[in-house]
N, C-alpha and C positions, 0 to 999 in steps of 0.2 A: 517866171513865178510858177511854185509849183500848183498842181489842177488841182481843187478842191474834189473835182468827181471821181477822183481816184482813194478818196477816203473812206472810212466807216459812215453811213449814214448819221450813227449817236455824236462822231464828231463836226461833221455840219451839221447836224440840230444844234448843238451844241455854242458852235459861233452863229449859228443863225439869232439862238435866245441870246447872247451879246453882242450883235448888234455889228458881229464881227466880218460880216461877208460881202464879199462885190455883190452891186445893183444888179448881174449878171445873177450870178450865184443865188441870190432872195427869190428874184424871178420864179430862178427854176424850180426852187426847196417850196416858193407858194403854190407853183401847177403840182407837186407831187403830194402835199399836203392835202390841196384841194381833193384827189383823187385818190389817195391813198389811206385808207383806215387804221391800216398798223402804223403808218406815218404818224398819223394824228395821236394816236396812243401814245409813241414813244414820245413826241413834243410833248404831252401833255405829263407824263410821267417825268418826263427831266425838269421841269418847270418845279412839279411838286417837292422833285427830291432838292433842287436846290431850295425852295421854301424852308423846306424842314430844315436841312443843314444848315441854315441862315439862323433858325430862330433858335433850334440846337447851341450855334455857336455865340449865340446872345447871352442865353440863358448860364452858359459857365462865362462868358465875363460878368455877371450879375453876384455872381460867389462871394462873401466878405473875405478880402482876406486875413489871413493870419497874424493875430496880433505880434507874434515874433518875430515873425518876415517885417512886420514895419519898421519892427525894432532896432532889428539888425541892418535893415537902409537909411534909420534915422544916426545910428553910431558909429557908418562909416565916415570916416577921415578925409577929405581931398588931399589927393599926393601932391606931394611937395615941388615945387619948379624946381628941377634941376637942368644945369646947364651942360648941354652938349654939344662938341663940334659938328658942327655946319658940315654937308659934303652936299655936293650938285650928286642927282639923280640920273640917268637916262629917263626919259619921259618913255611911257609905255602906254598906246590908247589901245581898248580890246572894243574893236568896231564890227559886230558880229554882221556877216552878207544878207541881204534880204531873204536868201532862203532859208539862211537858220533860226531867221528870228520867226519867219513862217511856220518853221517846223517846231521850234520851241511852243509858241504859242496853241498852237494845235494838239500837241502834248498836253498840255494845261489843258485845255480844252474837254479832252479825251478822259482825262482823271479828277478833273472837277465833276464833269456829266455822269461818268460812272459811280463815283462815288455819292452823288446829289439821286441817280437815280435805283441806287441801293438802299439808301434811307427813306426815299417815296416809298419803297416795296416794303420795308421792313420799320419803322420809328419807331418801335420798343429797343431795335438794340443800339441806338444813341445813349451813350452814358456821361455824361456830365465829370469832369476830374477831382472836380473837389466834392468833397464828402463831406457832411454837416460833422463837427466837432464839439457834440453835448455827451452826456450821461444818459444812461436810461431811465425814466423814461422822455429825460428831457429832448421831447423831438424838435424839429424846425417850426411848430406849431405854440409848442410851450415858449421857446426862447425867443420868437416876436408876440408874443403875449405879455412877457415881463418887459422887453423892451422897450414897447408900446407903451407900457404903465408905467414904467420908471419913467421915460420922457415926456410922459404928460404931466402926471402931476410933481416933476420937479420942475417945473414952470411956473407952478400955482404954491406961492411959500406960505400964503394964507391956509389953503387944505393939503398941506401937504401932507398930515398922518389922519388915522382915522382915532387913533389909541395915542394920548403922547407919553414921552419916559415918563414923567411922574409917576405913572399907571403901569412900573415894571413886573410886578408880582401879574398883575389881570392882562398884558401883555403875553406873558410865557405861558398863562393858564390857557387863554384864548388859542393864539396859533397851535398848542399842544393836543388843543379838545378838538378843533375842526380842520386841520391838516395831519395830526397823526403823528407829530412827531416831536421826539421830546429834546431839548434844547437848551440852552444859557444863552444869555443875548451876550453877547462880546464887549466888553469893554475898551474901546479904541482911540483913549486919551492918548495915549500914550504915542497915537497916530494923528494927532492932531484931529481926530474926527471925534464930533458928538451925539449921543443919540438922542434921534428927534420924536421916535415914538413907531409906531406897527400900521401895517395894512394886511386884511384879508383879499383875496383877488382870485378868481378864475386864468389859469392858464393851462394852456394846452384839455381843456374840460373838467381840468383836477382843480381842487382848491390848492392854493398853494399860501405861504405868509411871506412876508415882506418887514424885515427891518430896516429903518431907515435913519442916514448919520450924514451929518453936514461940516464941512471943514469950516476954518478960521476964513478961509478963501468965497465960500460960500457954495460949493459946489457939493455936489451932493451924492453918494455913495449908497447902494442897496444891498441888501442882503438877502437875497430868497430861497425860499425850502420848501421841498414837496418830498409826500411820501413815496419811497420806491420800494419795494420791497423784494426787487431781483439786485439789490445792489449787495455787494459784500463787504472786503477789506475795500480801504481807500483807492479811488482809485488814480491814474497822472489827474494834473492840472491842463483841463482845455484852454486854449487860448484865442480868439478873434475878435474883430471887430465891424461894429456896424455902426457904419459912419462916421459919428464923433462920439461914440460910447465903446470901450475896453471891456470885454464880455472873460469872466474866467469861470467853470464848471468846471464841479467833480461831487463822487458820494460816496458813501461812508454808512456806515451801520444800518443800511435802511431807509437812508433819504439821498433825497440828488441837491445840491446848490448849485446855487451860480451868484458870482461878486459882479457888480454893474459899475463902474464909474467910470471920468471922462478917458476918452482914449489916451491923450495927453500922458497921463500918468506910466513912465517907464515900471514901475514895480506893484502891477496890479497881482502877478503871478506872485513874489514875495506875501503881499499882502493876504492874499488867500489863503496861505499855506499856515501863516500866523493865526488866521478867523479859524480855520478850520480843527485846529486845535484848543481852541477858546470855548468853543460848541459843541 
């Protein structure tokens, strides 16, 4: 077997933090720890950079993702059984010798530790892959603000509006005077959705308004707008999901939206594109 003491110090630190070294080997990494200050430093700096990388690599599986990406794994097909002749194989086992699997592992070892302890030195330049997909200035603050508020109170069908349709004229007067932005509430019969009536709401620190329409099914569809005033021509249709809600953004003359309904729904993206000319 090959000697551990023949290696870089950071790579037995390295297996020492997993747990990976002969009763020999701990031994001796404890008397030079014990004795050693830069010892202790580098264990203590590998420890942190693996922390950080760990919760680094947390934080992007935490990402929603993209409602088209679900779309397109929900539309795929299973291929079809087809039948093909049978032929015997040689059998081929790849049984790697105790030193390469030594040396393999020690490798991993060596670019786990290095890279665990380049993000203990530095955790600013950890960047996460995905990238929030709103409008300006709808941040990741604004769009679990509306989230939060669509799923609370489409739970409650007793309060669910604040203003109901009846009240369509004092509706579009209301959201236009204390959100800023001028508007037509959309007509979406024709969507099987009906409108149930308006909310005012704080997101992301702005006022924002809330239309809100209910299917035949009984599920329940929002509509919200805030004013942006860096926004110009229309801009694409965003698309993600959180959770079990289908999030679509985009903006247009001066305000940002976003369409909220259940994820379920394959043509949130259609749907939007239709409001957004209604409005």
């Amino acid at each position: 077997m090959q000697d551990m003491k023949k290696m870089p110090l950071e790579a037995r630190l390295c297996a020492y933090i997993d747990g990976e070294t002969s009763r020999e080997e701990k031994d001796e990494l404890d008397r030079v720890l014990a004795t050693d200050p830069a010892a202790r430093h580098l264990l203590d700096a590998l420890r942190h950079g693996s922390d950080v990388g760990r919760k680094a690599f947390d934080e992007v599986l935490k990402e929603p993702v993209p409602l088209s990406v679900v779309r397109s794994i929900k539309s795929v097909q299973p291929p079809k059984a087809r039948e093909a002749r049978r032929f015997s194989r040689p059998s081929l086992k790849l049984a790697p010798t105790g030193k390469q699997a030594l040396a393999a592992s020690l490798i991993l070892f060596v670019l786990g530790g290095g890279i665990g302890y380049l993000l203990g030195k530095d955790p600013s330049a950890v960047q996460t892959a995905a990238q929030p997909v709103t409008p300006t200035p709808a941040s990741r603050g604004w769009l679990d603000d509306i989230t939060a508020h669509h799923r609370l109170f489409s739970r409650q069908p007793g309060h669910l509006v604040e203003l109901p349709a009846s009240q369509l004229a004092e509706i579009t007067s209301w959201l236009t005077g204390n959100v800023g932005v001028a508007f037509r509430v959309p007509d979406l019969t024709s969507e099987d959705l009906e409108l149930q009536g308006a909310r005012l709401l704080l997101a992301g620190g702005r006022p924002a308004g809330q239309l809100i329409y209910k299917s035949s099914d009984g599920d329940v569809v929002s509509i919200f707008l805030m004013r942006d005033d860096s926004a110009g021509e229309i801009s694409d249709f965003k698309e993600t999901i959180k959770d079990d809600l289908g999030i679509v953004a985009w903006h247009n003359a001066g305000a940002a939206y976003v369409l909220v309904a259940p994820s379920a729904d394959p043509t949130l993206d259609e749907l939007a594109k239709r409001i957004s000319k209604l409005m």
